[in-house]
FIGUVO-385337 format. One record per residue (C-alpha): residue in one letter; x, y, z; residue number from 0. Coordinates in Angstrom, 2 decimals, padded with zeros to 5 digits. Layout:
aa,X,Y,Z,i
a,X,Y,Z,NUM
...
//
This chain:
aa,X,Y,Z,i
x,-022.33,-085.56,014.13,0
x,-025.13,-085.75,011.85,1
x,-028.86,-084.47,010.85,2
x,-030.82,-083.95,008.67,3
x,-032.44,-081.11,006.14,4
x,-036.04,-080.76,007.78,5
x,-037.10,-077.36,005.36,6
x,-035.77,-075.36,002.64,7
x,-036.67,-071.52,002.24,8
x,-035.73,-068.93,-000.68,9
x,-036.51,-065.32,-001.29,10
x,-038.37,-063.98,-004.31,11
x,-037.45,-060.40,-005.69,12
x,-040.97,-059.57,-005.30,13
x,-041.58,-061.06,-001.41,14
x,-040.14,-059.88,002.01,15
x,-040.36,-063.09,003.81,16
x,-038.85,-066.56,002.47,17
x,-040.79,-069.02,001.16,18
x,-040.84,-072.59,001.91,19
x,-039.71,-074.43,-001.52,20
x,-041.52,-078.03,-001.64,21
x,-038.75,-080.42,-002.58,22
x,-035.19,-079.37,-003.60,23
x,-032.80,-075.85,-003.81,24
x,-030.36,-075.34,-006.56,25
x,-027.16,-073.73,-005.81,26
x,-023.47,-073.02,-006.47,27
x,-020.87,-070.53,-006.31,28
x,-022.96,-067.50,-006.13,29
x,-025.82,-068.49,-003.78,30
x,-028.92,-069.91,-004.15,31
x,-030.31,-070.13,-007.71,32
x,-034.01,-068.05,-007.83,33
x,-032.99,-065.98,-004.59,34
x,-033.06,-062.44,-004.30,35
x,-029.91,-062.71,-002.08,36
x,-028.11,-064.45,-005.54,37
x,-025.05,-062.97,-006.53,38
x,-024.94,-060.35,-003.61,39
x,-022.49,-062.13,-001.76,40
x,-020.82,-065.55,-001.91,41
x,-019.21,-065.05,001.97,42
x,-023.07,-064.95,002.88,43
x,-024.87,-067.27,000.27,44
x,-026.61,-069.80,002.45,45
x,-028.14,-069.07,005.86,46
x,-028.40,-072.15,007.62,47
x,-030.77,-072.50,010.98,48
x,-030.94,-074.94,013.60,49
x,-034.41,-076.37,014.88,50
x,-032.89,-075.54,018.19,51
x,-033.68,-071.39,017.64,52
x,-036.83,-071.92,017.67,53
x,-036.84,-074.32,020.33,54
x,-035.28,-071.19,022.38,55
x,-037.27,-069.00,021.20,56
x,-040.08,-071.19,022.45,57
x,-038.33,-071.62,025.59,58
x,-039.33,-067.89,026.27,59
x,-042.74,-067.89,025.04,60
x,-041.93,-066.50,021.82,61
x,-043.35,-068.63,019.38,62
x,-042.16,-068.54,015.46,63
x,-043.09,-069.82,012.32,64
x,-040.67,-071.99,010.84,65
x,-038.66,-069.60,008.13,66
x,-039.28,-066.66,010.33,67
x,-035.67,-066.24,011.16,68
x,-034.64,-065.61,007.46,69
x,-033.44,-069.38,006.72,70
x,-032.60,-070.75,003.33,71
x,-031.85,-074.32,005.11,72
x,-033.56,-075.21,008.36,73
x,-032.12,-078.77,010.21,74
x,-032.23,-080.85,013.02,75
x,-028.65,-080.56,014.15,76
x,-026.53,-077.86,015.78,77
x,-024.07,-076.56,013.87,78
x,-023.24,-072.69,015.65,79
x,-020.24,-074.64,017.22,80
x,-018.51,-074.58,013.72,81
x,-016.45,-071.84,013.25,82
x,-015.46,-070.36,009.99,83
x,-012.82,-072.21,007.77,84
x,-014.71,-075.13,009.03,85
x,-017.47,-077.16,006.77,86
x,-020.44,-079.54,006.63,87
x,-021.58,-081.38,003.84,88
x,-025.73,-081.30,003.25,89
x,-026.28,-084.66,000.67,90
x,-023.49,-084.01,-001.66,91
x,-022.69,-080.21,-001.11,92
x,-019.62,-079.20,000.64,93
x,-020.22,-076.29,002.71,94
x,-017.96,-073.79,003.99,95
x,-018.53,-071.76,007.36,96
x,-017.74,-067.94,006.90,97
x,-019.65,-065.90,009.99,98
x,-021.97,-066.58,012.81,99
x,-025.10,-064.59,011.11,100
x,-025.38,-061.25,012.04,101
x,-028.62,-059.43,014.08,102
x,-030.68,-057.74,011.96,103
x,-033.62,-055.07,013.05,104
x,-036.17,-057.12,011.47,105
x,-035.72,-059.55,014.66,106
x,-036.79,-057.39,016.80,107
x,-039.90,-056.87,014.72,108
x,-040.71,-060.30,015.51,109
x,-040.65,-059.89,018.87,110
x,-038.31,-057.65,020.90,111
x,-036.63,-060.48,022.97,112
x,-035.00,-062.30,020.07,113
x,-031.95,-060.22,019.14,114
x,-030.61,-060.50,022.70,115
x,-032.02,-063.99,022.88,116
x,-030.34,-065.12,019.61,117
x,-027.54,-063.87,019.51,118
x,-025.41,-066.21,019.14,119
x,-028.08,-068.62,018.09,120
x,-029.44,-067.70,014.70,121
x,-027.81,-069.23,011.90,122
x,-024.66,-069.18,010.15,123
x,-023.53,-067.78,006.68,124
x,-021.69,-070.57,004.14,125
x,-019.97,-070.42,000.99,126
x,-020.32,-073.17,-001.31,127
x,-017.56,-075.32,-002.34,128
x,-017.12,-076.78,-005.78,129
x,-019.45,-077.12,-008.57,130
x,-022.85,-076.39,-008.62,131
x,-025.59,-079.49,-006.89,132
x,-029.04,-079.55,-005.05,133
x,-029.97,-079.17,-001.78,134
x,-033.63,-081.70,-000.62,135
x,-035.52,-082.18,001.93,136
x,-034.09,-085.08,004.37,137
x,-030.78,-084.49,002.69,138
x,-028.03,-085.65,005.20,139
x,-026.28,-083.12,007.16,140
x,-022.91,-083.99,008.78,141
x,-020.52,-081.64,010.59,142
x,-017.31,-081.92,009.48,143
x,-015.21,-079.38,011.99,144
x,-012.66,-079.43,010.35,145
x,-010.56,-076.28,009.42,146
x,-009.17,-076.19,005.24,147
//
């Protein structure tokens, strides 16, 4: 299966909500180069969201702004099938699935529907794997499946 990048999002020290980056994210083994979430936790270091959460979201007449949901890398494939141990590969990073992404209160802050509503259907945490590389807009996203 395969998709594409369609947005890219990172965090500021000094911001609550992400901000949409224009071009391209640096990252590697600790996260996200520039984000506030950098170095916290490699199991967690990319949040990756599918168009389709918002299409749900929609679906019930709750209606979202594109990095609401906490994204660093929003695309136009599916990938909540992938469980972790599994990985994709976004252009030339390797990515490794390590959690479905956790609820969070600030969901519900939103709108109170959507921590019921995506539940299962919010994102899910990587890892990198290997060296550090670049993340762009309309990179390629294919889902490998496949356990290591």
């Amino acid at each position: 299966m395969q998709g594409k990048v369609v947005a890219l999002y990172i965090t500021k020290d000094d911001e609550a909500k992400t901000k949409e980056l224009p071009k391209t994210i640096t990252i590697d083994k600790n996260g996200i180069v520039g984000d506030k979430f950098y170095t916290k936790d490699a199991q967690r270091a990319v949040l990756i969201t599918s168009i389709d959460s918002y299409e749900l979201a929609r679906s019930q007449n709750i209606d979202l702004t594109a990095g609401s949901l906490g994204e660093n890398i929003l695309v136009d494939i599916n990938p909540y099938h992938l469980l972790p141990g599994e990985r994709l590969t976004i252009g030339n990073t390797i990515l490794e699935i390590t959690q479905n992404c956790t609820l969070c209160k600030g969901l519900s802050t939103l709108n109170s529907k959507l921590p019921k509503l995506l539940k299962n259907d919010r994102g899910i945490f990587a890892k990198i794997v290997g060296e550090s590389s670049s993340i762009a807009l309309n990179d390629t996203v294919v889902l490998k499946g496949k356990k290591v």
